[in-house]
Backbone atoms as SQL, in Angstrom:
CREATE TABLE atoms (id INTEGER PRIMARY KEY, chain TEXT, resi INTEGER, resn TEXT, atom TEXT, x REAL, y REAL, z REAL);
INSERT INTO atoms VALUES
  (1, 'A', 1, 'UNK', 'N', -7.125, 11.621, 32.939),
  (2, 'A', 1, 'UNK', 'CA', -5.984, 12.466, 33.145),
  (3, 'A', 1, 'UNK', 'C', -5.756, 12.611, 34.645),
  (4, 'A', 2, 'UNK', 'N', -4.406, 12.468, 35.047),
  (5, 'A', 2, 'UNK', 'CA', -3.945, 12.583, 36.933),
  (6, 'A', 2, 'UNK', 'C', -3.944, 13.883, 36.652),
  (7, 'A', 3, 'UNK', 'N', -4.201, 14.491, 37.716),
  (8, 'A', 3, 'UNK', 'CA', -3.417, 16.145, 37.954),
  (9, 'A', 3, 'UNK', 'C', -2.374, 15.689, 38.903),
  (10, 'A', 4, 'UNK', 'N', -1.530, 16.525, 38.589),
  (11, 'A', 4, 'UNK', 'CA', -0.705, 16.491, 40.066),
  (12, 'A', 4, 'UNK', 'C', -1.076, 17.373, 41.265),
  (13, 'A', 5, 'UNK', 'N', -0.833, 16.937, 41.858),
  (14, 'A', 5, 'UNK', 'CA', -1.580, 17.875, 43.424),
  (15, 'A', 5, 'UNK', 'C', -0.567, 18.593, 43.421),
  (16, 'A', 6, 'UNK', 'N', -0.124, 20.394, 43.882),
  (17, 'A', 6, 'UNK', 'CA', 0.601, 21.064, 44.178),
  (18, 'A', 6, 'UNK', 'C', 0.473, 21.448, 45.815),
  (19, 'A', 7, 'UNK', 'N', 2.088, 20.277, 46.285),
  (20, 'A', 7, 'UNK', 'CA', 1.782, 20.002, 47.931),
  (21, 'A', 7, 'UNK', 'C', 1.930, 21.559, 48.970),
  (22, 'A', 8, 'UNK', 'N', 2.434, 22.462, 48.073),
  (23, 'A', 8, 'UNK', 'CA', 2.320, 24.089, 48.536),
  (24, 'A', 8, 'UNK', 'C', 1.220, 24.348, 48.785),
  (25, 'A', 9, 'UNK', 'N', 0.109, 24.084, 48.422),
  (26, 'A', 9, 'UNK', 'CA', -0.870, 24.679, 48.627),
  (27, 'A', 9, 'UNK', 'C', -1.807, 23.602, 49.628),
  (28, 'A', 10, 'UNK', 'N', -1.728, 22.341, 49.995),
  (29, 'A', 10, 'UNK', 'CA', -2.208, 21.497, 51.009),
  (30, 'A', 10, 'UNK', 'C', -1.454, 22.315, 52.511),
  (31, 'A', 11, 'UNK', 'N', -2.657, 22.108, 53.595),
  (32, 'A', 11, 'UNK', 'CA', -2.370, 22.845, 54.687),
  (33, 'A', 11, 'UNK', 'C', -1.155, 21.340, 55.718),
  (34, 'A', 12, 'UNK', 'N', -0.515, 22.384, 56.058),
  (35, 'A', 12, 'UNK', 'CA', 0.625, 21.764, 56.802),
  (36, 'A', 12, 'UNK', 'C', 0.328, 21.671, 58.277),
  (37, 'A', 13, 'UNK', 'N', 0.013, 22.733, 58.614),
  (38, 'A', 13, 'UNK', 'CA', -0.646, 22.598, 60.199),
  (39, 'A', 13, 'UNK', 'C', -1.555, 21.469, 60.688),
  (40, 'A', 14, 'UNK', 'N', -0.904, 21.080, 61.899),
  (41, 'A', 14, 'UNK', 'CA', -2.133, 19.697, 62.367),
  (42, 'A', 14, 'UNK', 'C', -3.377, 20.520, 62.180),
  (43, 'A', 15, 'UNK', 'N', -3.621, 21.881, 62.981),
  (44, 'A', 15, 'UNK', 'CA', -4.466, 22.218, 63.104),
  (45, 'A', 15, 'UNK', 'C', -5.309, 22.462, 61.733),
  (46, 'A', 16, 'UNK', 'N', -4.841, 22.806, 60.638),
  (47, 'A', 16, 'UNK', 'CA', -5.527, 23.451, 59.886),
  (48, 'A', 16, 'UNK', 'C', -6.116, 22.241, 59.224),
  (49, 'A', 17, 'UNK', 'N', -5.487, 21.137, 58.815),
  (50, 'A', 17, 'UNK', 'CA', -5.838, 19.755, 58.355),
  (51, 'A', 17, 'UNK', 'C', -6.655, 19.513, 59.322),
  (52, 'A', 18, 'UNK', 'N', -7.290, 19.584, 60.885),
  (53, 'A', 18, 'UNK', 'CA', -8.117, 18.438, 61.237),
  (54, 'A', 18, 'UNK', 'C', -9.041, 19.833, 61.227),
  (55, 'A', 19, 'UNK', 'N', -8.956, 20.866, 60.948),
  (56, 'A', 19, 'UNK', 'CA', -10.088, 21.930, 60.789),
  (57, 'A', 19, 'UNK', 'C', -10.937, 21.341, 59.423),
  (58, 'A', 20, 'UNK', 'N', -9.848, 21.514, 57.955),
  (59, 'A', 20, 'UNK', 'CA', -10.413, 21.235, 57.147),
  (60, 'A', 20, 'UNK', 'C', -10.590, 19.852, 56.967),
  (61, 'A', 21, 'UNK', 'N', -10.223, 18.503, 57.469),
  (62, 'A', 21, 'UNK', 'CA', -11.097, 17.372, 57.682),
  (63, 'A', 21, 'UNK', 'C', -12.609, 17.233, 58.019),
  (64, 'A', 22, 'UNK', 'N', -12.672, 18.343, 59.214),
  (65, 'A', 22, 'UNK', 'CA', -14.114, 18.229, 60.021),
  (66, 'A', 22, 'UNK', 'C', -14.594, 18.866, 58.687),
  (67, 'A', 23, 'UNK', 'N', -14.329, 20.092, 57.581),
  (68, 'A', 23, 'UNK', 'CA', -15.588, 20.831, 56.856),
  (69, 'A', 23, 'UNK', 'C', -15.796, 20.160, 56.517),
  (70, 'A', 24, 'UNK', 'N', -14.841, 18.911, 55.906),
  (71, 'A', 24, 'UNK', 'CA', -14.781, 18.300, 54.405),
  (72, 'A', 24, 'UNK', 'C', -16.160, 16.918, 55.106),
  (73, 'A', 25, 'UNK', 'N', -15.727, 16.564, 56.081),
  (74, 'A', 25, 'UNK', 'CA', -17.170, 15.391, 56.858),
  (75, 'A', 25, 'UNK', 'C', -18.588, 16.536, 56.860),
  (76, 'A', 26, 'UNK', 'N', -18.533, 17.562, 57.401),
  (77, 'A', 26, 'UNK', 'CA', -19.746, 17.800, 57.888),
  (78, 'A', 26, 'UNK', 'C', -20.251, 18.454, 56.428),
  (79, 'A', 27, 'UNK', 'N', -19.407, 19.120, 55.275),
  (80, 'A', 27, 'UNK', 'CA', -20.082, 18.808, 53.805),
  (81, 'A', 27, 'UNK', 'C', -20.533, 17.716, 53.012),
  (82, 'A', 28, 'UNK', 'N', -19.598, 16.486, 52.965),
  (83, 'A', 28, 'UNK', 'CA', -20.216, 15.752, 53.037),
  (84, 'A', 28, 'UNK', 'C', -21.444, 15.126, 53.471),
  (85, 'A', 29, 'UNK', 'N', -22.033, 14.806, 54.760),
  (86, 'A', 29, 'UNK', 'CA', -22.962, 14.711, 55.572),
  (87, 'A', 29, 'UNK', 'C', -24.022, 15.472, 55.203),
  (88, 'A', 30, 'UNK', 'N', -23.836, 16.839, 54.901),
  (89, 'A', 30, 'UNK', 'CA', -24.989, 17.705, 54.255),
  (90, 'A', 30, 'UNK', 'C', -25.146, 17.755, 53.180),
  (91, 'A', 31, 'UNK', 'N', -24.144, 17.131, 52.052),
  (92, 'A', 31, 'UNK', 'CA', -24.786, 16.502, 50.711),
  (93, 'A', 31, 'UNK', 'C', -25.085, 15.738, 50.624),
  (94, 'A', 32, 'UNK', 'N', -25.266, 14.377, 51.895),
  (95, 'A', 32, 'UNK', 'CA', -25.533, 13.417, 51.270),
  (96, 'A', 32, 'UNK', 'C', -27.118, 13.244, 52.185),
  (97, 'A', 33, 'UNK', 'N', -27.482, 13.975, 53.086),
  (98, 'A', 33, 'UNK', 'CA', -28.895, 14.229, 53.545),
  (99, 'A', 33, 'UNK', 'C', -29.902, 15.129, 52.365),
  (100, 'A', 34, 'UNK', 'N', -28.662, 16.432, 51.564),
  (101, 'A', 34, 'UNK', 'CA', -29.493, 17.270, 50.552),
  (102, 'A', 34, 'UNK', 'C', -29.704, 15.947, 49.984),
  (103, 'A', 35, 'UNK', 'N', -29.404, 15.193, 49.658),
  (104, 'A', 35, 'UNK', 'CA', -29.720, 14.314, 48.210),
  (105, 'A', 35, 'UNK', 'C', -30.940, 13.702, 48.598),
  (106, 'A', 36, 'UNK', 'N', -30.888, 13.160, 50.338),
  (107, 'A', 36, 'UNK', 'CA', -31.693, 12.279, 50.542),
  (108, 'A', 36, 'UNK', 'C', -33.252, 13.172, 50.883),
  (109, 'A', 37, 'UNK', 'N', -32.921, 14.235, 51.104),
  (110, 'A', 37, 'UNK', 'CA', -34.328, 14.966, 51.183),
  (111, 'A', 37, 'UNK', 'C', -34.914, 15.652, 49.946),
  (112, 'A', 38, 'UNK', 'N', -34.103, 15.703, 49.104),
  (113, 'A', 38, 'UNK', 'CA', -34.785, 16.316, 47.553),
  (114, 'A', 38, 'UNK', 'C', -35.218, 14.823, 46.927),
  (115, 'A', 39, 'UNK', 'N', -34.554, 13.571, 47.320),
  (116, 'A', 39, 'UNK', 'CA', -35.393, 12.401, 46.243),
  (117, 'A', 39, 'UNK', 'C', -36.897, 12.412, 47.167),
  (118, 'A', 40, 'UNK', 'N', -37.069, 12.634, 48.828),
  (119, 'A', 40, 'UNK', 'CA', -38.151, 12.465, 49.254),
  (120, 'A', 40, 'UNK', 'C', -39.165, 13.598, 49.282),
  (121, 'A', 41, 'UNK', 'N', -38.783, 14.986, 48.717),
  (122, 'A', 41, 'UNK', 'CA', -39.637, 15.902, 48.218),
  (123, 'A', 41, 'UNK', 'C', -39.943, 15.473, 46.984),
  (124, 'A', 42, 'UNK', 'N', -39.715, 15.312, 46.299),
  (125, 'A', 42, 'UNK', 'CA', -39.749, 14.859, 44.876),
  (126, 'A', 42, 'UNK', 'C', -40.594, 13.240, 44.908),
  (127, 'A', 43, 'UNK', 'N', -40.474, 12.717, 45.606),
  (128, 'A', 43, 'UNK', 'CA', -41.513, 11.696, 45.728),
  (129, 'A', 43, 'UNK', 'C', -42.865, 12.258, 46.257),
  (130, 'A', 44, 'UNK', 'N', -42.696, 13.069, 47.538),
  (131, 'A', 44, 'UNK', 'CA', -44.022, 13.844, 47.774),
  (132, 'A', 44, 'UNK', 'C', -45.142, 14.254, 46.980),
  (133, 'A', 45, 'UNK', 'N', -43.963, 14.903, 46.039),
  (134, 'A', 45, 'UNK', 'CA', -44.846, 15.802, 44.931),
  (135, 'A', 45, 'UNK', 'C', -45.556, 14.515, 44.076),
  (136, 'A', 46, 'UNK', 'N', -44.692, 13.944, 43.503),
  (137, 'A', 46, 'UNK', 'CA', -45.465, 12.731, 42.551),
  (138, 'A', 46, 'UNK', 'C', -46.271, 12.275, 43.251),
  (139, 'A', 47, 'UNK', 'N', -46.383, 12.056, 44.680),
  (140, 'A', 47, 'UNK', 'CA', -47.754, 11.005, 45.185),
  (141, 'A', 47, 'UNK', 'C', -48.840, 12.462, 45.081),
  (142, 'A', 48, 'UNK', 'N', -48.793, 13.328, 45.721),
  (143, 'A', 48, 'UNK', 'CA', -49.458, 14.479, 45.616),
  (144, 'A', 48, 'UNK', 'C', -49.960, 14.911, 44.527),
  (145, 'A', 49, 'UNK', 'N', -49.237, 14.744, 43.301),
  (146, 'A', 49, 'UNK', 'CA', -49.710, 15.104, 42.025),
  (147, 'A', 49, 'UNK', 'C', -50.544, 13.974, 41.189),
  (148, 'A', 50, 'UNK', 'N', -50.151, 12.643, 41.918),
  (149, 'A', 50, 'UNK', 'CA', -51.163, 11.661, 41.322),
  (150, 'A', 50, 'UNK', 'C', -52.659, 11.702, 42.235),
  (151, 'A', 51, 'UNK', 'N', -52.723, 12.054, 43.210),
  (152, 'A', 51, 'UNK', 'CA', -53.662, 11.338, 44.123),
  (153, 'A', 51, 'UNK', 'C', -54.371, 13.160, 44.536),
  (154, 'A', 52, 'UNK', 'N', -54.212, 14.091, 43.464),
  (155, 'A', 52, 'UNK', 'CA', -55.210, 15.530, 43.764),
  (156, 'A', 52, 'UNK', 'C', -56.145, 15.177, 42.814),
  (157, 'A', 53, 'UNK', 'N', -57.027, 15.658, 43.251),
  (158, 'A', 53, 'UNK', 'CA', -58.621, 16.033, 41.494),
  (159, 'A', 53, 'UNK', 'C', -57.807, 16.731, 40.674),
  (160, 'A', 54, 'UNK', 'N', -58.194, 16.458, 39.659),
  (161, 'A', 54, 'UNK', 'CA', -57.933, 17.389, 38.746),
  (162, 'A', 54, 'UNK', 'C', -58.415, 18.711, 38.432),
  (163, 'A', 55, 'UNK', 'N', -57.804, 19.625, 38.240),
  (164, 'A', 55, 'UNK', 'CA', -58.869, 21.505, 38.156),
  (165, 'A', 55, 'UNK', 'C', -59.712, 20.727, 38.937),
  (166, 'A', 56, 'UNK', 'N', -59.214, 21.006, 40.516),
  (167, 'A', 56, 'UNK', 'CA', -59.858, 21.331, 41.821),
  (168, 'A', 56, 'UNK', 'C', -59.353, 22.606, 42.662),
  (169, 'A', 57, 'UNK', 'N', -59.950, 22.957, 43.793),
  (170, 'A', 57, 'UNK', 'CA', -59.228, 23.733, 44.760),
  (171, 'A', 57, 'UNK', 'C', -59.996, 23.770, 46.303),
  (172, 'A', 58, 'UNK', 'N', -59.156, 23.332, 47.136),
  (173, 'A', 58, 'UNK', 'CA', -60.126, 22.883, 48.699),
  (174, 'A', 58, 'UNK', 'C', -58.343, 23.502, 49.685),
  (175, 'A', 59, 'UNK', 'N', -59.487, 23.545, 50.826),
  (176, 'A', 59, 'UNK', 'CA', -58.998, 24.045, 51.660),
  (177, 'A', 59, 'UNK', 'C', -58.577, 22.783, 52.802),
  (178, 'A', 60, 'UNK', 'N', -57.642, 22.488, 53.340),
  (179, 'A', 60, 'UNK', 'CA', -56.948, 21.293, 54.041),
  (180, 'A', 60, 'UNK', 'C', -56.746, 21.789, 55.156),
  (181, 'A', 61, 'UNK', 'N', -56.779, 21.093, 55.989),
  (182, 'A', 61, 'UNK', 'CA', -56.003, 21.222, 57.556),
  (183, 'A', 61, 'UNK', 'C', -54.979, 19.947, 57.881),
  (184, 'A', 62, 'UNK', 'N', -53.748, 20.976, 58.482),
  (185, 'A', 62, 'UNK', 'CA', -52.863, 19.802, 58.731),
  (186, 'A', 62, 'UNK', 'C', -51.689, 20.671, 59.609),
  (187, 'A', 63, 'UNK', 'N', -51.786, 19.709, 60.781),
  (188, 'A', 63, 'UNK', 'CA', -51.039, 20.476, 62.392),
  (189, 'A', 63, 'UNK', 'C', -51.808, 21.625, 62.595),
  (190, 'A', 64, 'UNK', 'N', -53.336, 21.858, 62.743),
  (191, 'A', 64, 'UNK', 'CA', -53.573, 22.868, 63.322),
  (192, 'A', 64, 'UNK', 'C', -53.481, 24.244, 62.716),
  (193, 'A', 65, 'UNK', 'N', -53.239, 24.323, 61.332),
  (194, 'A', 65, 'UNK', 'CA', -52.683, 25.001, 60.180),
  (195, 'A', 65, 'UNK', 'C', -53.644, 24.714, 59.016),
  (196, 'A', 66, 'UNK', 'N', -54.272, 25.774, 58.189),
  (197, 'A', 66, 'UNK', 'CA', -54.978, 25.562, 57.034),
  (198, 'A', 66, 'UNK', 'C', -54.266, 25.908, 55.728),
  (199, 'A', 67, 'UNK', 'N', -54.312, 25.119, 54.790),
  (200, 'A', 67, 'UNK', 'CA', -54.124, 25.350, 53.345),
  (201, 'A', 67, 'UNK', 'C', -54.912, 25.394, 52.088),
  (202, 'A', 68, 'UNK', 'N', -54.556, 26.167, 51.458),
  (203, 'A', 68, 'UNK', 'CA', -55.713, 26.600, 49.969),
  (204, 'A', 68, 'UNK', 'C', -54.804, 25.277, 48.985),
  (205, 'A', 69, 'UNK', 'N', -55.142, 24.353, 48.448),
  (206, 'A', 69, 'UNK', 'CA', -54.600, 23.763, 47.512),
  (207, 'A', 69, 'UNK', 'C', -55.229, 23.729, 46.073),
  (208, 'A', 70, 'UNK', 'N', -54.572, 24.186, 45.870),
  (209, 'A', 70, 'UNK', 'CA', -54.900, 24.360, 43.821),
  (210, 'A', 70, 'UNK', 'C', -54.599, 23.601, 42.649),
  (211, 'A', 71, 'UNK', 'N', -55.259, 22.881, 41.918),
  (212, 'A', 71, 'UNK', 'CA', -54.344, 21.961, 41.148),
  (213, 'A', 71, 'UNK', 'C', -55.279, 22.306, 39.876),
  (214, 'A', 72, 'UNK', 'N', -54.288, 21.802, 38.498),
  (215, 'A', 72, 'UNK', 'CA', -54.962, 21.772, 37.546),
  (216, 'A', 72, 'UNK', 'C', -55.320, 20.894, 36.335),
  (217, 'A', 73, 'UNK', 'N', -55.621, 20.832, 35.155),
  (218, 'A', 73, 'UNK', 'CA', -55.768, 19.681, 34.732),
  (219, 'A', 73, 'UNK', 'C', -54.906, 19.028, 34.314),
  (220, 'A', 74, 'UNK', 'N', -53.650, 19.702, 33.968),
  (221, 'A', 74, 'UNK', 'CA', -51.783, 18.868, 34.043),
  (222, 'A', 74, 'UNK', 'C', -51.442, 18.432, 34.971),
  (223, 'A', 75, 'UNK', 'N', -52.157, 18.484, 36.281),
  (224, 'A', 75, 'UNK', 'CA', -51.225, 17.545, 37.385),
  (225, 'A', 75, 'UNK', 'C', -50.414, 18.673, 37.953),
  (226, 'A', 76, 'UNK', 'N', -50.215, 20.160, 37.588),
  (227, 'A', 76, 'UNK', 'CA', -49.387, 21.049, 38.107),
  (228, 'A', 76, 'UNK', 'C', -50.342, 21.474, 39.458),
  (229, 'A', 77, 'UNK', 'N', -49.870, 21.674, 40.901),
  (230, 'A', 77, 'UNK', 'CA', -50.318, 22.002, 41.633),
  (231, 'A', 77, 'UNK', 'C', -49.835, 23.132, 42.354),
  (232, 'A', 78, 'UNK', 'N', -50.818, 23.677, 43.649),
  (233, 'A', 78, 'UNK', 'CA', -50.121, 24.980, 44.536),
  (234, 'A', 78, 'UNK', 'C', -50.498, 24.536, 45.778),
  (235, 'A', 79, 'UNK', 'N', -49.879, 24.813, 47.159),
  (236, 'A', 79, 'UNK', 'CA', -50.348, 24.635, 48.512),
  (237, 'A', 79, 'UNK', 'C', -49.803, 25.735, 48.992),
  (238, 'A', 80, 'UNK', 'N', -50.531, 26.363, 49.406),
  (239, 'A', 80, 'UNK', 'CA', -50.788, 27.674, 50.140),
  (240, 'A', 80, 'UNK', 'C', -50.709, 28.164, 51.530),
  (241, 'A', 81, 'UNK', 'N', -49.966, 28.162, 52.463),
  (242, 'A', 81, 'UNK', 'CA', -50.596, 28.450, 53.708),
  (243, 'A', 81, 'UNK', 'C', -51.774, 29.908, 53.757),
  (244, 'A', 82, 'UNK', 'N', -52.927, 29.370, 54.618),
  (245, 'A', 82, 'UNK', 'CA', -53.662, 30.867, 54.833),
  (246, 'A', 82, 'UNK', 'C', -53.528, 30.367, 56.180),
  (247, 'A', 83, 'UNK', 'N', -53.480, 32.411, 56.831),
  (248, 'A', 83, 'UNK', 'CA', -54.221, 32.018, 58.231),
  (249, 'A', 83, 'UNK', 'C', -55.364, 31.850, 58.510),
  (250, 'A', 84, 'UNK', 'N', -56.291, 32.589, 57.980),
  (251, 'A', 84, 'UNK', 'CA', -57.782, 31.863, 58.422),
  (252, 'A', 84, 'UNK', 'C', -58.809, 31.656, 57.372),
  (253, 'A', 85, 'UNK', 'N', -60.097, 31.149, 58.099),
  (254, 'A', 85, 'UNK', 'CA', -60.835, 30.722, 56.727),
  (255, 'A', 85, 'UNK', 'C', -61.632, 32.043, 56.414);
């Protein structure tokens, strides 16, 4: 099905068109980085969830920063920041 566009309501102003050009790029641009950083969290997790012990829990260092990591025998895990040991 076409809709028809109702041209009353498209902005007439140069200005307001190259305003809403720039949102319409820089939304773009930030959906198409959201996409690209949720498939590479989401890969994280799967390497992370294959490659923990199973019902384990250890304490990690990484940048100078410690973490409690918790996992269980489903492969469901937790990472924790603590500040100290």
């Amino acid at each position: 099905m076409i809709k028809k566009v109702d041209s009353t309501k498209c902005p007439t102003d140069i200005d307001q068109r190259v305003a809403l050009s720039l949102s319409l790029q820089r939304y773009l641009r930030a959906s198409a980085e959201f996409e690209t950083a949720s498939q590479a969290f989401t890969d994280a997790c799967n390497s992370l969830r294959n490659d923990l012990p199973r019902d384990g829990r250890f304490v990690a260092q990484f940048s100078f920063r410690h973490y409690l990591v918790t996992s269980d025998r489903d492969g469901n895990f937790d990472v924790e920041r603590i500040e100290t040991l």
